[in-house]
C-alpha positions as CSV (number, residue, x, y, z in Angstrom):
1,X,0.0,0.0,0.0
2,X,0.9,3.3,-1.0
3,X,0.9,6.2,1.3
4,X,0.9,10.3,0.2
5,X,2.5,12.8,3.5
6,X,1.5,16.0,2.1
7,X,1.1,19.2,3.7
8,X,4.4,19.4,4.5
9,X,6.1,22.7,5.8
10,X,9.7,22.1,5.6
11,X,10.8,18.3,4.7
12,X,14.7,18.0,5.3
13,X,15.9,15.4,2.7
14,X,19.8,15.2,3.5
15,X,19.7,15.1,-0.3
16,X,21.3,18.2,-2.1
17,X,19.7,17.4,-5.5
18,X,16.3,19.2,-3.8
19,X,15.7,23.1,-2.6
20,X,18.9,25.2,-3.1
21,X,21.2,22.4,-3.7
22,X,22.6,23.0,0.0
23,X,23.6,19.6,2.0
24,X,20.1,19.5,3.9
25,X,18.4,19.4,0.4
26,X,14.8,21.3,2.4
27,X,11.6,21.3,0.3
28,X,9.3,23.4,1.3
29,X,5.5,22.7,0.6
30,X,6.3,19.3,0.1
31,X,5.1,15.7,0.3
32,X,6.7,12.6,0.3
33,X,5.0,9.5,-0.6
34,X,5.8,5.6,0.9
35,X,5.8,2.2,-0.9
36,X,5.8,-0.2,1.6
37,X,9.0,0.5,4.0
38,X,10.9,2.7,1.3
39,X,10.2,6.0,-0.3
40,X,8.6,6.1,-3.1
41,X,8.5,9.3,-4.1
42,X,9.6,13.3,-2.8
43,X,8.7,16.7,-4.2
44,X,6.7,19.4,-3.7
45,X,3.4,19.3,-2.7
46,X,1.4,20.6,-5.9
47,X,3.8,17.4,-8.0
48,X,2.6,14.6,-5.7
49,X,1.3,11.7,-7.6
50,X,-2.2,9.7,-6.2
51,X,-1.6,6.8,-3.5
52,X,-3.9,4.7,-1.9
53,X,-3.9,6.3,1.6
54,X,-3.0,10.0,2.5
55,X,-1.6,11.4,5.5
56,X,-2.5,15.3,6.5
57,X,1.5,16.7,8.1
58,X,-1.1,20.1,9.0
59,X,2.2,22.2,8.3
60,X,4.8,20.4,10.2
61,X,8.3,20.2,9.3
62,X,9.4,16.7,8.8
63,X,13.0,15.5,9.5
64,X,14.8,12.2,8.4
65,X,15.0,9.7,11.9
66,X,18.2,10.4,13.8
67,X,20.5,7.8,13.6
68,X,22.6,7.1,16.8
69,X,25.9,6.0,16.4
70,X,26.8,5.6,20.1
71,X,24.8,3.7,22.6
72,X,25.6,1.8,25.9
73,X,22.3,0.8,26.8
74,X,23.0,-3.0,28.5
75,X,23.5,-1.7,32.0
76,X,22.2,-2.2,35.7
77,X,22.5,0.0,38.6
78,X,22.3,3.5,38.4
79,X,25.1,6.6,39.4
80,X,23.2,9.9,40.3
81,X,25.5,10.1,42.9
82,X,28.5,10.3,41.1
83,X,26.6,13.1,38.9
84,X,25.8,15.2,41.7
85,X,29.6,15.0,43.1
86,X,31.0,15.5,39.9
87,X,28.5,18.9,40.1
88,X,30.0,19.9,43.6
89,X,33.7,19.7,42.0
90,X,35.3,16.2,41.6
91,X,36.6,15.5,38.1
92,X,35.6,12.6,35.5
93,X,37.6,9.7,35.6
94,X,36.9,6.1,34.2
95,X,36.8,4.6,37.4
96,X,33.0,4.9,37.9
97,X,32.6,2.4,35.3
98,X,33.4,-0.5,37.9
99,X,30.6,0.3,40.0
100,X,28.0,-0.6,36.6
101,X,30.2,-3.5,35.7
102,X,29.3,-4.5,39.4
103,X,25.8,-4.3,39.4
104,X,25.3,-5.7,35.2
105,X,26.7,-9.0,36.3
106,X,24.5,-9.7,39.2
107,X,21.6,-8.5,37.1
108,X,19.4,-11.2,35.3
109,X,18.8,-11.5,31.8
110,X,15.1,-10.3,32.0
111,X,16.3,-6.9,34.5
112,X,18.7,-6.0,31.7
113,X,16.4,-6.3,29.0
114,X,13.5,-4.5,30.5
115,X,16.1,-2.0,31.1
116,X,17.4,-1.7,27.4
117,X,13.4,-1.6,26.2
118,X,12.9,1.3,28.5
119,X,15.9,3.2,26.6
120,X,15.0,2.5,22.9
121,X,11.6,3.8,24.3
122,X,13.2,6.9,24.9
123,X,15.2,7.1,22.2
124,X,12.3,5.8,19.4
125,X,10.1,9.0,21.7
126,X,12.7,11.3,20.9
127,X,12.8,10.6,17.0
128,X,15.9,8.1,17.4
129,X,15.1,4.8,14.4
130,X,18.1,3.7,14.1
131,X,20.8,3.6,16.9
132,X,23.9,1.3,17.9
133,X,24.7,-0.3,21.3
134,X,27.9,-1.7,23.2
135,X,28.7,-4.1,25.2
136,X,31.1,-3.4,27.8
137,X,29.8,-3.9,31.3
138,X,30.1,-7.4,31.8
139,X,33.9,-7.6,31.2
140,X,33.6,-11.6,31.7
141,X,32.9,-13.7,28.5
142,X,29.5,-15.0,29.9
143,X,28.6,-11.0,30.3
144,X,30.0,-10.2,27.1
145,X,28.2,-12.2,25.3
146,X,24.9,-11.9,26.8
147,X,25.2,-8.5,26.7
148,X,25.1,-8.8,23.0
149,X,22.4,-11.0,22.8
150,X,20.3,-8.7,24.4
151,X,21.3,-5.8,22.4
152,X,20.4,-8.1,19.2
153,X,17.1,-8.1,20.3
154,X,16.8,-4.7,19.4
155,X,19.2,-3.7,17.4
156,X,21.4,-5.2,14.2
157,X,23.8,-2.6,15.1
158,X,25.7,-4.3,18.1
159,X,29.4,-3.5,19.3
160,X,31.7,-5.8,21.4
161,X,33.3,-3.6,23.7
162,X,34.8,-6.1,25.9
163,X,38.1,-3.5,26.0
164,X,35.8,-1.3,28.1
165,X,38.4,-1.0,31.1
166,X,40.7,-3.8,33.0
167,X,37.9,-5.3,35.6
168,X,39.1,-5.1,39.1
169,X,40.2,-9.1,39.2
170,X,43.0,-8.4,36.5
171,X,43.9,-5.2,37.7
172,X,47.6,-6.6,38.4
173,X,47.2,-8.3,35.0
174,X,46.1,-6.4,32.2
175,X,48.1,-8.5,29.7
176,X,46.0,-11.5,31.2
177,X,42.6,-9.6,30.4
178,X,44.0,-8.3,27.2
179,X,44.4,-12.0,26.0
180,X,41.1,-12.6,27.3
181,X,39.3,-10.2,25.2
182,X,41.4,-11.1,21.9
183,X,40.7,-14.8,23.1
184,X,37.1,-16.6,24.3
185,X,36.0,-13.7,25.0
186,X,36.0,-12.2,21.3
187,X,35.2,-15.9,20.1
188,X,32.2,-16.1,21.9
189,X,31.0,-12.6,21.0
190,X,31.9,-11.8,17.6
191,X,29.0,-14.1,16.7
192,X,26.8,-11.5,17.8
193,X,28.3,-8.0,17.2
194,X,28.7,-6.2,13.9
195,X,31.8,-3.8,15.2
196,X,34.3,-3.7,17.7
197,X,35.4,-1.3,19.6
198,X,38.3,-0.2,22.2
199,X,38.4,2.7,24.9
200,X,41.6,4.2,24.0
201,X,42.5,7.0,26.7
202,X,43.6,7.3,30.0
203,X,42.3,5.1,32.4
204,X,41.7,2.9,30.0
205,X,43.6,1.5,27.0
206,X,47.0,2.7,25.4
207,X,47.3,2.9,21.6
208,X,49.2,0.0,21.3
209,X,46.6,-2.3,23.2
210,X,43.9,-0.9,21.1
211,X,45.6,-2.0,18.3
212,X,46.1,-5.3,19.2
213,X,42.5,-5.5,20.5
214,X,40.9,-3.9,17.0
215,X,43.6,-6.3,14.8
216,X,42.0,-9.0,16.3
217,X,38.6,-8.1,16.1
218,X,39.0,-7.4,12.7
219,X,40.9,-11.1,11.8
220,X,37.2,-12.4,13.5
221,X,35.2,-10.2,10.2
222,X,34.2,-7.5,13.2
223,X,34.7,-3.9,11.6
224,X,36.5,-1.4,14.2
225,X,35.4,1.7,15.8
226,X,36.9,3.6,18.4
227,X,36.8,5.4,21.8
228,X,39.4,8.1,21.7
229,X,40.4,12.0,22.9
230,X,37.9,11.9,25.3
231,X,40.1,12.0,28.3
232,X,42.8,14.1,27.0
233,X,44.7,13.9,24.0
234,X,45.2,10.5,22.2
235,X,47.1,8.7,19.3
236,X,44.3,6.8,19.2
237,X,42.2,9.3,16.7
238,X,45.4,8.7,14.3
239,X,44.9,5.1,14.9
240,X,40.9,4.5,14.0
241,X,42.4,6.5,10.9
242,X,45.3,3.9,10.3
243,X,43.0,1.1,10.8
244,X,39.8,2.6,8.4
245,X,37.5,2.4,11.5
246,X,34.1,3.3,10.4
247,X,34.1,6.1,12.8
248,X,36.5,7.5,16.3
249,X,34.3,8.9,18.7
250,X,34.6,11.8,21.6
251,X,37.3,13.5,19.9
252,X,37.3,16.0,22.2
253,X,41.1,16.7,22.4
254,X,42.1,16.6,18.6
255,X,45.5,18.1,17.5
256,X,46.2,20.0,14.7
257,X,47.4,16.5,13.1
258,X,44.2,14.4,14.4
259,X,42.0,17.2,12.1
260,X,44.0,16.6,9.3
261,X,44.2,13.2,9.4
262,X,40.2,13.0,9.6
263,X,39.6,15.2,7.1
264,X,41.9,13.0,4.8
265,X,40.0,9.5,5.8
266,X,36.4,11.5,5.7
267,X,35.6,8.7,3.1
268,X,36.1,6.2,5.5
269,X,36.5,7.3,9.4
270,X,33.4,9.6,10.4
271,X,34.4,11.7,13.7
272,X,31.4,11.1,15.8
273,X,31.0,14.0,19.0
274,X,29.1,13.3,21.9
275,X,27.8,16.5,23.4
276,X,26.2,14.8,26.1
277,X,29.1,13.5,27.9
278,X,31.2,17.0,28.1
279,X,27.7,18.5,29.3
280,X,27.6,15.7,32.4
281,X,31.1,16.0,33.1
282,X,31.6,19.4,32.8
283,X,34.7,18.9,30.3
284,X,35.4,21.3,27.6
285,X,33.7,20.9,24.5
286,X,35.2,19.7,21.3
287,X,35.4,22.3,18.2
288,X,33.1,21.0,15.5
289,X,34.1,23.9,13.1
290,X,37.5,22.9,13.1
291,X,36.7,19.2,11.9
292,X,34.2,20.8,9.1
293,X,36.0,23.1,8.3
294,X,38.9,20.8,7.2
295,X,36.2,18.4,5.2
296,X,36.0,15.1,8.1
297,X,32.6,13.7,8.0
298,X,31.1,14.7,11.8
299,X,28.0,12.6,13.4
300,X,26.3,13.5,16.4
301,X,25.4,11.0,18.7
302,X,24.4,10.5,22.6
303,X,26.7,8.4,24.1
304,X,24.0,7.2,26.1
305,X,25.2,5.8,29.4
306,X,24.6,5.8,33.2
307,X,27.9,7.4,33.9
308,X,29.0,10.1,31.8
309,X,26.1,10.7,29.5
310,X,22.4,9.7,30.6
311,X,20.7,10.8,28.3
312,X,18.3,9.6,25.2
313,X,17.7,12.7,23.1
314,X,19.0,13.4,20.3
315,X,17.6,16.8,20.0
316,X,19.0,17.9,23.6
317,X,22.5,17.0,21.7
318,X,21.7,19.0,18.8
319,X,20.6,22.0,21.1
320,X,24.2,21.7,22.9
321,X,26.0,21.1,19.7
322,X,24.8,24.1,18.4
323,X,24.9,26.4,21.7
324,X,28.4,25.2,22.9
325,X,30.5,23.1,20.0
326,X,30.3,25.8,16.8
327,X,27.7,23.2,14.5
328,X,25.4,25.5,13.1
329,X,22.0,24.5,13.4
330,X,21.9,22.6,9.9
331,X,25.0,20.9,10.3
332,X,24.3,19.4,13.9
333,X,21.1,18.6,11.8
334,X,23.2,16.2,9.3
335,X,25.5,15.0,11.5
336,X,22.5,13.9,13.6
337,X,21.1,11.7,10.9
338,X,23.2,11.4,7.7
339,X,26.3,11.3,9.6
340,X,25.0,9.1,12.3
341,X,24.3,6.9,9.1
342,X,27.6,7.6,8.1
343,X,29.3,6.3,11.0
344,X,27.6,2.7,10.9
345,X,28.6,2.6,7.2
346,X,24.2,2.5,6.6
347,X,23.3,3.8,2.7
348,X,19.3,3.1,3.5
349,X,19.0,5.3,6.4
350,X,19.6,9.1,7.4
351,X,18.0,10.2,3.8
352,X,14.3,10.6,2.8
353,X,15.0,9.9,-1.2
354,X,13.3,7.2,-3.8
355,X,14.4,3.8,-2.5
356,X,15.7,4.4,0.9
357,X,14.0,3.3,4.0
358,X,11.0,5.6,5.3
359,X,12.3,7.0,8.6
360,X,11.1,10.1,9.4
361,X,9.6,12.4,12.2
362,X,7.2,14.8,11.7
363,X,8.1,18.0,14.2
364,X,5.8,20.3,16.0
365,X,7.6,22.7,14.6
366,X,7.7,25.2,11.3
367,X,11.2,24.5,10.9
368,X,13.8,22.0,11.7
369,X,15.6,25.2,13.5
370,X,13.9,24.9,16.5
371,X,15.3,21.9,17.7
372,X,18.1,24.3,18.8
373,X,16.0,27.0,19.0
374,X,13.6,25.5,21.6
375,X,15.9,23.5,23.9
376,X,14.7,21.0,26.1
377,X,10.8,21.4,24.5
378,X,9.3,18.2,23.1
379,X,8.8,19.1,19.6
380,X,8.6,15.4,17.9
381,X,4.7,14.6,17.2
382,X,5.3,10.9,16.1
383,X,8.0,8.8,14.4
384,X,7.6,6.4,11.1
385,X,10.0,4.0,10.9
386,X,10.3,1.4,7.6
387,X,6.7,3.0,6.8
388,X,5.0,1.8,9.9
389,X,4.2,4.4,13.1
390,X,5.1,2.7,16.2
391,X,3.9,4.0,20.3
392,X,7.3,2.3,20.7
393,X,10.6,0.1,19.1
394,X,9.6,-3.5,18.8
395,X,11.9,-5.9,20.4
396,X,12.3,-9.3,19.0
397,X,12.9,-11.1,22.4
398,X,13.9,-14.5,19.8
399,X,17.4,-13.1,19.7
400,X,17.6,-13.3,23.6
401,X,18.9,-16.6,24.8
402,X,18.4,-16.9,28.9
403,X,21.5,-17.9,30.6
404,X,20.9,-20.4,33.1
């Protein structure tokens, strides 16, 4: 069945060949019509063809889904409390991560999940339809690996992140735990991840570990990705280029070098920010205009996570992207959806054109401006994902296999 959007205010296509042959490629007037779960046709509104249903936008704007490139949403236990100290003074450090790693392995399979549903709620409410998640806070093989099997149930976009940070129980033995996670550990996950992915930084991971870790990742058909900059300045952005990792992200500490080298790979490496995490810990925030400006490919993403970076909207990061990192509004825009796409290497989502998936969110909104504009308002009316509206994501709960 055929379906005709019309009354369209402002539909954002990410595809220059519409409007003023800019990068957002805005229609005004417009419709857009869907074949199933793919366009079928965009133009403006006085060209649209006849379909067998129509659907009245009453002069909203309409946006292409946000595609989020950085999740952590397998988790238990919660840190507010580590928030609210880091807001009287004390500085981010990695070390918090222990405290989830803690609480994730005593949690059971079903208190995960309904945790992980909860956040794709969120993120589907806030216009998210396509988004990635990690692993990363089981740090055992058992937990690595069910970790992932949870995220497949809701997403084909799944990243081993067993390099996460050492556990406490090798913490006099990272070269043990470093042959772990290159070992059973990567065997019994890589049947369930797409990517792989190292946090390179202090704290953490040195370059030459992550390299060793990605390397071997990559010998198991995983594709890297990588943590790096976040903490201070890293060789670790250099490496992600060195290795064509579909994306390095934080980036928040980038030499003059690190820009270059992006801007060189912006075929392959996509520089993916995450406003959310300098907002929660108070760190400075990365220069976006510096990384355009040179020609890398930049996403936007939300880091989502219970330490650094709680939070599920994507248009909260586009308001502090805008406000505090130097994206104007239309490239946080793009780098919220085509270069979220971008960074998981996706061709079908992140633009509304003829035979790419029909994600899209229609905005209370005249323009797509406001998202900035209006900060912390709810402007997204309702969300169509593959052609079908949703009240929420639909988890396929056959990709989760209990562990006894």
């Amino acid at each position: 069945m055929t379906v005709l959007y019309t009354d369209i205010r402002e539909l954002v296509t990410n595809d220059p060949v519409h409007g003023d042959g800019e990068r957002l490629g805005i229609i005004t007037d417009a419709a857009l019509v869907v074949d199933g779960a793919e366009i079928a046709w965009v133009g403006p509104r006085a060209d649209a063809p006849d379909a067998d249903d129509r659907v009245s936008c009453a002069d909203a704007s309409v946006i292409p889904g946000f595609v989020d490139s950085h999740t952590h949403l397998v988790f238990a236990g919660e840190r507010s409390a580590e928030f609210a100290a880091r807001m009287s003074g004390r500085p981010y450090g990695a070390a918090g991560i222990a405290s989830t790693v803690a609480a994730t392995r005593a949690a059971d399979d079903a208190t995960l999940l309904a945790g992980v549903q909860r956040l794709v709620g969120e993120l589907f409410r806030a216009g998210v339809t396509t988004f990635e998640c990690k692993s990363g806070y089981g740090l055992t093989v058992d937990d690595e690996a069910r970790s992932l099997r949870i995220a497949g149930a809701v997403t084909d976009e799944t990243t081993f992140l067993g390099a996460h940070v050492v556990p406490s129980e090798f913490r006099d033995d990272r070269a043990a735990y470093i042959d772990l996670v290159t070992g059973p550990m990567l065997q019994a996950c890589a049947p369930h991840a797409r990517w792989v992915d190292v946090f390179c930084d202090r704290g953490a991971f040195d370059v030459d570990e992550a390299r060793h870790i990605l390397t071997s990742g990559m010998a198991a058909g995983l594709t890297p990705r990588l943590h790096a900059g976040q903490l201070g300045p890293s060789a670790g952005v250099r490496l992600a280029v060195e290795l064509r990792a579909a994306s390095v992200d934080h980036c928040t500490y980038t030499t003059d070098d690190d820009v270059e080298a992006l801007a060189g790979a912006a075929g392959t490496t996509v520089a993916t920010l995450l406003p959310g995490a300098e907002f929660s810990t108070r760190a400075q925030y990365p220069d976006a205009s510096r990384l355009i400006d040179a020609g890398a490919t930049v996403a936007l993403a939300t880091d989502c996570n219970p330490g650094s970076s709680f939070t599920t909207s994507m248009p909260f990061c586009i308001a502090v992207a805008v406000r505090d990192m130097n994206f104007t509004p239309a490239q946080a825009l793009w780098a919220a959806t085509a270069g979220g796409a971008a960074a998981l290497r996706r061709s079908d989502v992140g633009v509304l054109a003829v035979g790419r998936r029909a994600d899209f969110v229609r905005l209370d909104a005249p323009s797509f401006v406001h998202l900035a504009y209006r900060p912390g308002v709810p402007l997204v009316r309702d969300v169509v994902k593959a052609g079908q509206q949703y009240p929420y994501f639909p988890t396929r709960p056959d990709k989760v296999e209990s562990r006894s």
